[in-house]
N, C-alpha and C positions, 0 to 999 in steps of 0.2 A: 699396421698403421704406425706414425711414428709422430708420438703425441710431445710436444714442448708445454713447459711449465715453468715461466721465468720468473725469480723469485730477485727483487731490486736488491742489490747490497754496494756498500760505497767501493770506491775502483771499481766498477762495473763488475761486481762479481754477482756470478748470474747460477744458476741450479737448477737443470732442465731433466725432466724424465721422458725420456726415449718409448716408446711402446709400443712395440710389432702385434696387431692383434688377426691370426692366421694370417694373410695375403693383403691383409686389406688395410688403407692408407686415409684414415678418416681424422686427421690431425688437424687438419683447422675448424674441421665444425666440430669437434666436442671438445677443443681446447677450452672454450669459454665455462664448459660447464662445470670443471671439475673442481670438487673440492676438497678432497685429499685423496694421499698415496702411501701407502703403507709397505714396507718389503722388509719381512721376517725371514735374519740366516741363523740357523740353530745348528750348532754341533752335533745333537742327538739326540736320540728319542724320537722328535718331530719332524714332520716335513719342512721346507723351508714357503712360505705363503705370501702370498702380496691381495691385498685391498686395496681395489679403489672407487670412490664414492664421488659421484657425480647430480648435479644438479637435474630433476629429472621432469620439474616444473614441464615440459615442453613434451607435447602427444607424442613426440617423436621416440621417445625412449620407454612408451609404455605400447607403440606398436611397432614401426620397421627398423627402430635402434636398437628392439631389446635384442641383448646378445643370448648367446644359444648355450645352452652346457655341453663343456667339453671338448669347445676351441679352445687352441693352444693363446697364451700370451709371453710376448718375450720384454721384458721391462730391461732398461738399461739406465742407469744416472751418471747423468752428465754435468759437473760444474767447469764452468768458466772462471777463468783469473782469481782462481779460489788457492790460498795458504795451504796446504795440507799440514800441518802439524808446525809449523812455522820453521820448514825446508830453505836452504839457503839459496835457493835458486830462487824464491819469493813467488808474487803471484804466476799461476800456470793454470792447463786444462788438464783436466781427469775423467776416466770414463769406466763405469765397472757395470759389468752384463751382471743381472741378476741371475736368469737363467730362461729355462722353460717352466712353462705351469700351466695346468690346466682348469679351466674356470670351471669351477668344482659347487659352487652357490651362488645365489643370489637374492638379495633380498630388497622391497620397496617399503617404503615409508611415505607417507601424505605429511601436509603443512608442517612445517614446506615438503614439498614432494623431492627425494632422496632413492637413487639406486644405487646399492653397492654388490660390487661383483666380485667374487674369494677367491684367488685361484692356489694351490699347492702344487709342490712340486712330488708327483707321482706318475708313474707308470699310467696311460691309457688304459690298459686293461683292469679292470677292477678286481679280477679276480686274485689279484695279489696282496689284498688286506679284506677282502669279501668273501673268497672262496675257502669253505674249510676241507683240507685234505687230511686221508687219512694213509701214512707209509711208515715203511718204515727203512732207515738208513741204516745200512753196513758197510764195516772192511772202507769206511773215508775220512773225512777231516774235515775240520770246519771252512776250512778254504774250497774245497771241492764242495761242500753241501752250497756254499754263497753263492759259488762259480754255477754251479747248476739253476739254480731258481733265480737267476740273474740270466740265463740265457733262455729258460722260459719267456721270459717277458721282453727277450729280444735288447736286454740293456747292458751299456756296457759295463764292466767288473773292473776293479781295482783294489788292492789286497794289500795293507799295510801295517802288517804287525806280527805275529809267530800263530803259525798254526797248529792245532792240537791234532789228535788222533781220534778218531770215534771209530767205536766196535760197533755199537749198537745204537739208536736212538728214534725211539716212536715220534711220532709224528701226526698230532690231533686237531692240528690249530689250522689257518691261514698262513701263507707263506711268509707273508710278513711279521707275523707274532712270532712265530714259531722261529725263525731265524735272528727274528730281537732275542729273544729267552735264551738262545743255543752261542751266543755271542757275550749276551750278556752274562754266562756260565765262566767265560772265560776274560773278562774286561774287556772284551773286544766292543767298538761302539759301531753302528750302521747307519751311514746315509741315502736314502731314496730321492734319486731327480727322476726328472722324466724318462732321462734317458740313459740314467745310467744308477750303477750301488758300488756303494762306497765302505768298503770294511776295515777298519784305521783302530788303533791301539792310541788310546787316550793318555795312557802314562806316557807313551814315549813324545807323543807332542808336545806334553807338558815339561819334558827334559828341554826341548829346545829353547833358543835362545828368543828372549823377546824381541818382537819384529816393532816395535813403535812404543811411545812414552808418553802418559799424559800425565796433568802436572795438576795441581792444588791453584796454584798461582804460577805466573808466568814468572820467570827468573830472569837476574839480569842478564841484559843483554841480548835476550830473545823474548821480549816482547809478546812473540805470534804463535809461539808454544800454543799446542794443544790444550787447552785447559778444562776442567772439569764448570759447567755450567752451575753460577751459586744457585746454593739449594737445592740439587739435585743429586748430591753425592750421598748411598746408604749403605751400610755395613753392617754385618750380622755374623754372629762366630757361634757356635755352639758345640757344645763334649756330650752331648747323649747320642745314641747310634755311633760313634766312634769309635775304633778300637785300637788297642797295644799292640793284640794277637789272635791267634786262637789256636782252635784242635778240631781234627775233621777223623770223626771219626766211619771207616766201615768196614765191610766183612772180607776176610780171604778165604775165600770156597775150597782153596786147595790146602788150606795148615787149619781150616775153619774154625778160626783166630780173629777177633776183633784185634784193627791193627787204627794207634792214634795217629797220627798226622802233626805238629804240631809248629807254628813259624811264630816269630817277633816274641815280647814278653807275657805275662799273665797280670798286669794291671787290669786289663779291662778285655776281658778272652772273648771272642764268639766261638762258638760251639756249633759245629757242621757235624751233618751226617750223610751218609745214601751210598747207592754204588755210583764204583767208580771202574776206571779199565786197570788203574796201576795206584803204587803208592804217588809217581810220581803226578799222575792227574788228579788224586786228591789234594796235593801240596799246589796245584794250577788253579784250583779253584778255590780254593779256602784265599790264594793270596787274592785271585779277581774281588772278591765281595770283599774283602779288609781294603783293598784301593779304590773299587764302589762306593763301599760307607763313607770313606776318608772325603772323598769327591764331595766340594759342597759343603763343606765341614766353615767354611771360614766365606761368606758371597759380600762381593758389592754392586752396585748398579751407579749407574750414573747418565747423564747425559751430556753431549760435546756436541758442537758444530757441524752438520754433516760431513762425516767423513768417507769417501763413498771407497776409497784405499783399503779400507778393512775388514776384514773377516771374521767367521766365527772359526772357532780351533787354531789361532795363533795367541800367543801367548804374551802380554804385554806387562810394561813395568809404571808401576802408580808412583808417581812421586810427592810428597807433601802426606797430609794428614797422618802422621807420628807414627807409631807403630802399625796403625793399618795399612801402611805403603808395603810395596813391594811386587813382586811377579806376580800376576794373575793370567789363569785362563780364559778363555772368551769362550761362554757356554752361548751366549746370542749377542746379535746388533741388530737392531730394529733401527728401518731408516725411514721416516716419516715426513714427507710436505702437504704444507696445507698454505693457503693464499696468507692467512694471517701469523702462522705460525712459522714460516718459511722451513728451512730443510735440515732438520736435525738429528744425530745418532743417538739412540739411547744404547747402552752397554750393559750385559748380565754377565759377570764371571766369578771363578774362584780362584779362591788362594791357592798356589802352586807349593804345596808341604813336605817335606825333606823328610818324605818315612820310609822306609824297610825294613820288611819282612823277611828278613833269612832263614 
């Protein structure tokens, strides 16, 4: 179906959500009913999810409208004659596919009567955060274990960052934990759509160059600047969980010799232990958790004008607000409309910090 949601703004700038639900095209009768749209993009850890909450007053949506668990939904946002970031080319159209999702709950509410339908971005099969297997993996790598349990489920794979070596590693969990854990060993970060896993190196994205700029206040001369909406802008920095360095300590079977490990300074050390294959994959994993901790270490949030141009895992530049300006990562953008509140981002990222570990 392909739902519109015209939200007034002066020069007719208008912000419509697109919405394919399976095959079916039911855009003018439940246009009236809705009353907001939610579409969560999260870098990692979580799926990416959309809500949306509809007017349910009418018998229709408690018997031949209710929807079913487990059709697909495809959301898209679309603004008209909208600024993106105050571009010199001035008002234009924009259009950004959120994705696939599968409507995964649903919940009602009375007075006033309220349905809302959740859908995440995962695999059809459930048995890829449901099912616990028990294996065990030899003589591969972390790119060939992803490559595998990503064609289990028929999805497509994409691999962007360095791959380690694995001799050995049990395997007790769900395919989903289990390849979060065995990733997150290594700072590697994982995305799950429906139709596809995404395996991406977090520091390196954060190397890259910021792709957009949003500002404290508009500057002369550009007016139409991006700005951070008043009152909305948070920041938070903290030094415990942080570190200098550390020392990873484990055993060589063959000189059976406890051997240290050791990167960065001893201001403020973590202290690792376990097996490993080599010296050289305990110095791999001792640095992934020292850029893990680091991750996060410095967050702001804020909210801007819907921007539907933006992503989570690019990396943007804050301008204004004194020392807390600067490069941030984008860990989420939540893009929310609602009839009264019309169409706006909110932004979670971190500070992009200039450390190594050699």
């Amino acid at each position: 179906m392909s739902m519109m949601l015209a939200i007034a703004r002066p020069k007719g700038r208008q912000a419509t959500i697109l919405l394919k639900y399976e095959n079916k095209d039911v855009s003018a009768e439940i246009a009236p009913d809705i009353e907001s749209f939610r579409y969560t993009d999260a870098a990692a850890s979580q799926s990416d999810s959309v809500s949306i909450t509809v007017n349910a007053k009418a018998d229709k949506w408690k018997n031949d409208w209710m929807p079913e668990k487990g059709v697909k939904l495809y959301p898209t946002i679309v603004v008209k004659d909208w600024n993106i970031g105050g571009v010199s080319s001035g008002y234009r159209d924009y259009s950004a596919e959120c994705g696939a999702f599968v409507l995964d709950d649903m919940s009602f509410s009375s007075t006033p009567d309220t349905l809302t339908m959740g859908g995440v971005a995962k695999p059809n099969d459930t048995s890829f955060s449901e099912r616990n297997r028990t294996f065990t993996w030899k003589k591969t790598s972390v790119k060939k274990i992803a490559e595998t349990i990503a064609g289990r489920y028929g999805l497509d794979f994409e691999f962007d960052g360095d791959d380690h070596d694995i001799d050995a590693k049990e395997q007790d969990a769900t395919d989903s934990s289990f390849l979060q854990d065995l990733c997150d060993t290594y700072a590697l970060v994982i995305k799950v759509y429906a139709a596809k896993l995404w395996v991406y190196d977090r520091e390196k994205y954060k190397a890259k160059d910021a792709v957009w700029t949003v500002y404290e206040a508009a500057p002369p001369g550009n007016p139409t600047a991006l700005c951070v909406e008043r009152g909305s802008f948070k920041w938070s920095t903290k030094l415990t969980g942080t570190y200098t360095g550390g020392v990873y300590t484990y055993t060589n079977k063959t000189k059976k010799i406890n051997i240290n490990v050791k990167v960065g300074t001893e201001e403020r050390q973590l202290k690792l232990s376990g097996k490993v294959s080599s010296e050289a994959d305990a110095k791999a994993r001792l640095i992934a958790k020292l850029k893990n901790a680091s991750h996060g270490a410095t967050t702001i949030s804020f909210t801007i004008p819907g921007y539907p141009v933006g992503a989570s895992a690019q990396c943007i530049n804050v301008v204004g607000f004194g020392k807390m300006a600067g490069k941030y990562f984008i860990d989420e953008m939540e893009h929310s409309y609602s009839p009264s509140g019309g169409y706006k981002t909110q932004v979670k990222a971190s500070k992009v910090e200039q450390e190594e570990f050699a």
